[in-house]
C-alpha positions as CSV (number, residue, x, y, z in Angstrom):
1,X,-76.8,74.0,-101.9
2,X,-79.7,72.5,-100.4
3,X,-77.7,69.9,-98.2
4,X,-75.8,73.6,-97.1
5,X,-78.9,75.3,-96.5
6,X,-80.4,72.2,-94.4
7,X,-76.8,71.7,-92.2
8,X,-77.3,75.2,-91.1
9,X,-80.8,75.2,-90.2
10,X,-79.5,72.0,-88.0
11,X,-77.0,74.0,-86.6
12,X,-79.0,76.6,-85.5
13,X,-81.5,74.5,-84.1
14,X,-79.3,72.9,-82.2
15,X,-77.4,76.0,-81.1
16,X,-80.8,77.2,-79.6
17,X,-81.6,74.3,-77.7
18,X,-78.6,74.1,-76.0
19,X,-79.1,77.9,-75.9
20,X,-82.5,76.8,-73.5
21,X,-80.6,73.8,-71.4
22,X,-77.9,76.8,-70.8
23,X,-80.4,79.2,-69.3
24,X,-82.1,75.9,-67.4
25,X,-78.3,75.1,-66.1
26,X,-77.5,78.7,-65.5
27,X,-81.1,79.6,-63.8
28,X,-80.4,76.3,-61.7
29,X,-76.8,77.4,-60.8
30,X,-78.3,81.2,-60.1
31,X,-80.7,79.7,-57.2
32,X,-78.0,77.6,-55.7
33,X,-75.8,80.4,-55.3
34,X,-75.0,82.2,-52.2
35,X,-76.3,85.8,-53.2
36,X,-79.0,84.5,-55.9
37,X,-80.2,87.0,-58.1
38,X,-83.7,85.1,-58.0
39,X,-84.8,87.9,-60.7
40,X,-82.7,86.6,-63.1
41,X,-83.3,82.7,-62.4
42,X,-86.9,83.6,-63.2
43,X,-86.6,85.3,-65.9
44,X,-84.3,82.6,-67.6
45,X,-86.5,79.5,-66.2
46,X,-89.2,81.1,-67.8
47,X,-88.4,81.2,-71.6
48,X,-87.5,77.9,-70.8
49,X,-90.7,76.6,-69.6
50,X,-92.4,78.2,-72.7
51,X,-89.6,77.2,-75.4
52,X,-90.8,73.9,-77.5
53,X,-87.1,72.9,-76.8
54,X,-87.4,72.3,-73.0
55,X,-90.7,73.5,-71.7
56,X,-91.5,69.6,-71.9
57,X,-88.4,67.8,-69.8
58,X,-89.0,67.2,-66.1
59,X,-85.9,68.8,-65.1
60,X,-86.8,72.5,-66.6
61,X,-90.1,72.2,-64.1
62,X,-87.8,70.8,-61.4
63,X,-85.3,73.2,-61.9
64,X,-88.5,76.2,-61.4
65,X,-89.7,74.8,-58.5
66,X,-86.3,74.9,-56.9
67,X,-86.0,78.3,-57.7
68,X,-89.2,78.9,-55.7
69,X,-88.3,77.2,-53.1
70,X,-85.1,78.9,-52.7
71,X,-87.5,82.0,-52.4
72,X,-89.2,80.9,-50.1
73,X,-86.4,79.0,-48.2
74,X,-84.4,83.1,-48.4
75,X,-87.7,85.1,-47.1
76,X,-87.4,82.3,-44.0
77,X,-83.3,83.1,-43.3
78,X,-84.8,87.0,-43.4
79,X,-87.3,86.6,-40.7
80,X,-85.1,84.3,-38.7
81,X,-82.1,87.0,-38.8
82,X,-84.8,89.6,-37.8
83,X,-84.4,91.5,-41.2
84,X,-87.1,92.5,-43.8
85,X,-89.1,89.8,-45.6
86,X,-92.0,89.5,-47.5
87,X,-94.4,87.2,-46.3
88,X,-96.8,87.0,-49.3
89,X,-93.8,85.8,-51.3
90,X,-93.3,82.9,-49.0
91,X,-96.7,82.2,-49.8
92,X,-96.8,82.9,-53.6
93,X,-93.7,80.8,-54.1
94,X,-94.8,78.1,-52.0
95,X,-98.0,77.8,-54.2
96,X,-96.0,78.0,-57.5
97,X,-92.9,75.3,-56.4
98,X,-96.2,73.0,-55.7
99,X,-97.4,73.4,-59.7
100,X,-94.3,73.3,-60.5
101,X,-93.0,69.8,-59.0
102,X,-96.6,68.9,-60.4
103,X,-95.6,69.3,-63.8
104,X,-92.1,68.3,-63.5
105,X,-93.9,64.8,-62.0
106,X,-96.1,64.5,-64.3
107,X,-93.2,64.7,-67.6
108,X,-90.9,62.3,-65.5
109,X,-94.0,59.4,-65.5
110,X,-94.0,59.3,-69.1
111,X,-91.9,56.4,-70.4
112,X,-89.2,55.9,-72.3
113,X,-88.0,54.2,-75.4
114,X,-88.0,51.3,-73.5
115,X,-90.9,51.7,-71.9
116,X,-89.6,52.2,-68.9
117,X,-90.1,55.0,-66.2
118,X,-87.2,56.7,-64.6
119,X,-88.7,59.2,-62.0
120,X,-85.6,60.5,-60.2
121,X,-87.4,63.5,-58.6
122,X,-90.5,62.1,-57.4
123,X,-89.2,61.4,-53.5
124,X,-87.8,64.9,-52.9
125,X,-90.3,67.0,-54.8
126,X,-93.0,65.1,-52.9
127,X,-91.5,65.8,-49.3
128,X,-90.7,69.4,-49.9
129,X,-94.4,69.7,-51.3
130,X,-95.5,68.1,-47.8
131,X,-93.2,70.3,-45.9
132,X,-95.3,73.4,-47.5
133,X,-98.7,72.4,-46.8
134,X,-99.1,74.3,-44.5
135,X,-97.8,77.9,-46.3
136,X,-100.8,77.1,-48.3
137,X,-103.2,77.2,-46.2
138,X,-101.5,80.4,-44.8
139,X,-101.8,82.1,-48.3
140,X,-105.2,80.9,-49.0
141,X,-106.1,82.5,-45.1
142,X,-104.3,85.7,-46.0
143,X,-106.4,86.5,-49.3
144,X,-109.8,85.4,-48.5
145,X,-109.3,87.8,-45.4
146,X,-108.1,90.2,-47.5
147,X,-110.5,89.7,-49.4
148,X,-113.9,90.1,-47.3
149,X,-112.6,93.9,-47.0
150,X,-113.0,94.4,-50.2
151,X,-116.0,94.5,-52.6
152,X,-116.8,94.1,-56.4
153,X,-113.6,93.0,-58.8
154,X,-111.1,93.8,-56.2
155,X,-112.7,90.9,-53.8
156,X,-113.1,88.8,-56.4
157,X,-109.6,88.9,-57.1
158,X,-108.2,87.7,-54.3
159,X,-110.9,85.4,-53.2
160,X,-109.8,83.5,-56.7
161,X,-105.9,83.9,-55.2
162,X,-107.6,82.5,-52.0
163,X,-109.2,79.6,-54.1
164,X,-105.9,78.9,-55.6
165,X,-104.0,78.3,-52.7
166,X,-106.8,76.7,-51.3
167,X,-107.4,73.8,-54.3
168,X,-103.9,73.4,-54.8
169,X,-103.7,72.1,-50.8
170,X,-106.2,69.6,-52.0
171,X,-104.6,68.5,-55.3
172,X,-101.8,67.5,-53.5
173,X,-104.2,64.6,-51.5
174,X,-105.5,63.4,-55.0
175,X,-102.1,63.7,-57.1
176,X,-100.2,60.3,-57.8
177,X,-97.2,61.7,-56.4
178,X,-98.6,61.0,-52.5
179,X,-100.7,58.0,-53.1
180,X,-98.9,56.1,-50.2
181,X,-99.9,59.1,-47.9
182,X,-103.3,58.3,-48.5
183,X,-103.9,62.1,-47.0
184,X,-107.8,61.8,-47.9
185,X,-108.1,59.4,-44.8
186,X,-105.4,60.4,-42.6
187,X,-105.3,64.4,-43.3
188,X,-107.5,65.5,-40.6
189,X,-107.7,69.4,-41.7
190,X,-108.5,68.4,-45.5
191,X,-112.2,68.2,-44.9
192,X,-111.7,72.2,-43.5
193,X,-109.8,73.2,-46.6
194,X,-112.4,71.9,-48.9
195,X,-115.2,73.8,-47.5
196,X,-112.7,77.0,-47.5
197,X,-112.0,76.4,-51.1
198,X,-115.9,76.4,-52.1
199,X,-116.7,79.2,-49.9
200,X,-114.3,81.2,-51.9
201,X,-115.6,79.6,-55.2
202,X,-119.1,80.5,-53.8
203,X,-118.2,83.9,-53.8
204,X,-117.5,84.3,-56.9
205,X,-120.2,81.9,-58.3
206,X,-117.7,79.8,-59.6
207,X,-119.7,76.3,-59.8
208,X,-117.6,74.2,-61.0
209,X,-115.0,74.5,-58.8
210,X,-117.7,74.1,-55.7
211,X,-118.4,70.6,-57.2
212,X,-115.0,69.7,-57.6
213,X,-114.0,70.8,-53.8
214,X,-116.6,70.7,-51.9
215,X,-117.2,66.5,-51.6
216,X,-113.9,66.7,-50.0
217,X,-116.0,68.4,-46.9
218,X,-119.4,67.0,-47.0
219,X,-118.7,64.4,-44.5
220,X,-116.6,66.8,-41.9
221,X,-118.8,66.6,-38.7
222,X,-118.5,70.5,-38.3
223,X,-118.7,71.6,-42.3
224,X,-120.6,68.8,-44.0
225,X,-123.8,70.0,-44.6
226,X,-122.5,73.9,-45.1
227,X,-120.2,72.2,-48.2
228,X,-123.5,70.1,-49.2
229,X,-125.8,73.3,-49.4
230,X,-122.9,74.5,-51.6
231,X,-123.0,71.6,-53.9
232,X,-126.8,71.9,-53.6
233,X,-126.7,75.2,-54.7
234,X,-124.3,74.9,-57.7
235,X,-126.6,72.2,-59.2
236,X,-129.3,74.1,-59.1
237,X,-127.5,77.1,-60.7
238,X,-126.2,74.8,-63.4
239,X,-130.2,73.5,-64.2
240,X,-129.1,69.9,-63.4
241,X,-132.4,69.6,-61.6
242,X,-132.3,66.1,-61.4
243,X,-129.1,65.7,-59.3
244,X,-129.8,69.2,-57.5
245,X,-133.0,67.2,-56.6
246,X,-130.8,64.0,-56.0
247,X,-128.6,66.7,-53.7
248,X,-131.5,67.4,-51.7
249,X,-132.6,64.5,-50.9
250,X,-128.7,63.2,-49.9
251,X,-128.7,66.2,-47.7
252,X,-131.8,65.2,-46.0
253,X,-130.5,61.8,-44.7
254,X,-127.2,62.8,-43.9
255,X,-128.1,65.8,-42.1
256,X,-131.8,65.6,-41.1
257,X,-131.2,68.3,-38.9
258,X,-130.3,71.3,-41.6
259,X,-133.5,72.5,-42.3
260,X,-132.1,73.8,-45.7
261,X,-132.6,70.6,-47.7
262,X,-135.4,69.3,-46.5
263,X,-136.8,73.4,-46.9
264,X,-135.6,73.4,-50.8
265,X,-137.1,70.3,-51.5
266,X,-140.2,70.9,-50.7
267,X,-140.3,74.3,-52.0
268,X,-139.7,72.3,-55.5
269,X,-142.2,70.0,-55.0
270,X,-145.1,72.7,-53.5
271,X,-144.1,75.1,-56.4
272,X,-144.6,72.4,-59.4
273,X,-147.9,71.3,-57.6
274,X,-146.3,68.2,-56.4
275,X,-148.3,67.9,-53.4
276,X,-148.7,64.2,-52.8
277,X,-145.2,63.6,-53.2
278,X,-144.2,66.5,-50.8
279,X,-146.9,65.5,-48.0
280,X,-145.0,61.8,-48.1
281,X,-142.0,63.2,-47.8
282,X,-142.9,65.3,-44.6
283,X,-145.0,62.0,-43.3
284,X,-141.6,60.3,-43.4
285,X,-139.4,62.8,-41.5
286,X,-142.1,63.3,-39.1
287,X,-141.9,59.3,-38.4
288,X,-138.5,59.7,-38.0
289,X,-138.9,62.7,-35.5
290,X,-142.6,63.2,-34.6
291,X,-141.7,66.3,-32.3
292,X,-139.4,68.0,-35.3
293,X,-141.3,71.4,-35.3
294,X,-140.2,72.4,-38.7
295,X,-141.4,69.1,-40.0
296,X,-145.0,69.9,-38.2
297,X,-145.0,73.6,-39.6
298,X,-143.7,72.2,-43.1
299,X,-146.9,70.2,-43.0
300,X,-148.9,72.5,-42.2
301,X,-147.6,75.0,-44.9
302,X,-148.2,72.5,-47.4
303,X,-152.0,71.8,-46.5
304,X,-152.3,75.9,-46.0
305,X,-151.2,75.8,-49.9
306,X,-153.7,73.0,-50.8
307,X,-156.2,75.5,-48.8
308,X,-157.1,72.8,-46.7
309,X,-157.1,75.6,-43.9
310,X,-158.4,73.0,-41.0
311,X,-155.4,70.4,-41.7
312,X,-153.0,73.6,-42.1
313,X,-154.4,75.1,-38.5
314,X,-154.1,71.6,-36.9
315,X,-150.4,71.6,-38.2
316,X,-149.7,75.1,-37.2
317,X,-151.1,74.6,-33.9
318,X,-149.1,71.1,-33.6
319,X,-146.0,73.4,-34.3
320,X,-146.7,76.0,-31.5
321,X,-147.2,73.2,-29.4
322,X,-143.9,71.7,-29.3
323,X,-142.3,75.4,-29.8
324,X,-144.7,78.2,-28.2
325,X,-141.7,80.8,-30.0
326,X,-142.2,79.4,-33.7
327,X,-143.4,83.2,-34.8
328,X,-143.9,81.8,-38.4
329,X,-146.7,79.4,-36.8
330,X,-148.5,82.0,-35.3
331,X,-148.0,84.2,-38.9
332,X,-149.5,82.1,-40.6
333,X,-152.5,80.8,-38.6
334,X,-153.2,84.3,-37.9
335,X,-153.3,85.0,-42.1
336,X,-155.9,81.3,-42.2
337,X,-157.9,82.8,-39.6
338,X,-157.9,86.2,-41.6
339,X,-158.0,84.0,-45.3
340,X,-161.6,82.0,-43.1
341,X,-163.2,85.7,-41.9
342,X,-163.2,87.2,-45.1
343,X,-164.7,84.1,-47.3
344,X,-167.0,84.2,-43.8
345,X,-167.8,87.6,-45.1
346,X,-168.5,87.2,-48.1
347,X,-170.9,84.2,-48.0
348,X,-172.9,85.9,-45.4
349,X,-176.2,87.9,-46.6
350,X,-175.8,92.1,-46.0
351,X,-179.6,92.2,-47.0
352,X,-181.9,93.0,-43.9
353,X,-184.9,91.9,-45.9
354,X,-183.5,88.1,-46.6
355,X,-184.8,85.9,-43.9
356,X,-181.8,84.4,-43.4
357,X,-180.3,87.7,-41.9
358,X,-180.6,88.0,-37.8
């Protein structure tokens, strides 16, 4: 009876797995077709990618990325034939084929019995992923636009879409599958893409994903020190103090010119009465750049907090000097002079009777 019982549960194991290679063979056949009812290839793909039966063989993820592209590759014969067509989709299915053939890579590297690894999809997948870079950055534009029109949950929404499409354009430099591209050297608009991504992640004060994008941009002539301040930042709101510190300082000698490191750090060091350390730090940018007036006001600021008012007015005025429009300069020199007359004041006798009063 048992041997009975255990034949049938067998059976019907085996009659629901090949239920689940059916809807894979069917949901594959479906996207090929002339008229695809893409619907229905979705819908059938998709207890197959969850079913323990096939949601771990390459082919079910190849077989849902060519339904995506097929999608995508249907929205295009629209817009060519001057007929409806949704543009978004082109996007969306563009982003998911990319995760998909990511997945279905991933399951085809994994050896077999022999040890051996077949990967029969790798060459296609990875030129139809390269092919739809650039829908990517499309649907990444297209949300964080749609984005900055709205406020609250609704923005953050789509600037996580935005994000999405954004990181996944980057994935593809890092992931296996294109490691003969080498598209971290030769990809020219990467560098742009990773600041995009952390500006969207910055939005949403979404820190990790800043430090995982935004190295890709911190040597980009243009967005370099914009994706540094954003790593900078995260840090900082993580409490690593030590590597925001770290951050700081890397900011400072790539970018000597972005006042916003060299600002921050000694902001850190003024506020936790690290004087000494802060003065030699503004004594060596100003022997890199003598004339640098926020290095001279800087300077200044920091004697003004030590209340050595004649060093902070000899800074101040050093400032003016090079830049006769520095109005924070002249704000705070006026406030020493001010800070000077009232201790004046109050040292000095009111008492017409004390000889020392004239």
């Amino acid at each position: 009876m048992k041997r009975v019982l255990f034949s049938m549960v067998l059976l019907l194991v085996a009659s629901f797995t090949f239920a689940q290679e059916k809807n894979v063979k069917e949901a594959k056949s479906i996207a090929n077709g002339v008229n695809p009812d893409f619907a229905k290839a979705e819908e059938l793909i998709n207890q197959a990618l969850t079913n323990p039966e096939t949601k771990d063989n390459a082919e079910t993820w190849d077989v849902a990325g060519l339904i995506q592209r097929k999608r995508s590759e249907k929205e295009m014969e629209n817009a060519y034939l001057r007929k409806p067509y949704d543009t978004l989709q082109v996007y969306n299915s563009a982003l998911n084929m990319c995760k998909f053939y990511f997945k279905c890579d991933e399951l085809a590297q994994i050896p077999n019995e022999k040890g051996k690894i077949k990967n029969k999809y790798r060459k296609s997948n990875s030129a139809t992923i390269l092919a739809e870079r650039g829908n990517l950055i499309n649907g990444g534009i297209q949300f964080f636009n749609l984005a900055s029109q709205k406020e609250g949950d609704a923005a953050n929404e789509d600037n996580k879409k935005a994000l999405d499409f954004f990181a996944t354009y980057i994935d593809i430099a890092i992931n296996p599958m294109f490691e003969k591209e080498n598209l971290l050297q030769t990809d020219t608009v990467l560098p742009q893409i990773a600041y995009y991504a952390s500006l969207a992640a910055a939005k949403m004060e979404d820190y990790p994903s800043i430090l995982k994008y935004a190295p890709y941009a911190q040597d980009d002539k243009e967005v370099g020190k914009y994706a540094m301040e954003f790593i900078s930042t995260a840090l900082k709101a993580e409490g690593d103090t030590v590597k925001w510190i770290a951050s700081l300082k890397e900011g400072i000698q790539k970018y000597p010119e972005h006042s916003f490191f060299f600002g921050h750090l000694i902001d850190y060091y003024s506020n936790n009465n690290k004087y000494d350390e802060a003065m030699q730090f503004a004594d060596d940018m100003l022997a890199k750049d003598p004339n640098n007036t926020f290095y001279l006001y800087v300077k200044g600021y920091l004697y003004h907090n030590m209340k050595d008012y004649d060093k902070a007015i000899e800074f101040y005025k050093k400032t003016i000097e090079v830049d006769p429009n520095y109005a924070e300069a002249y704000s705070n020199l006026g406030l020493i002079y001010c800070l000077q007359a009232q201790d004046f004041s109050e040292k000095a006798t009111t008492d017409i009777n004390d000889p020392k009063y004239k």
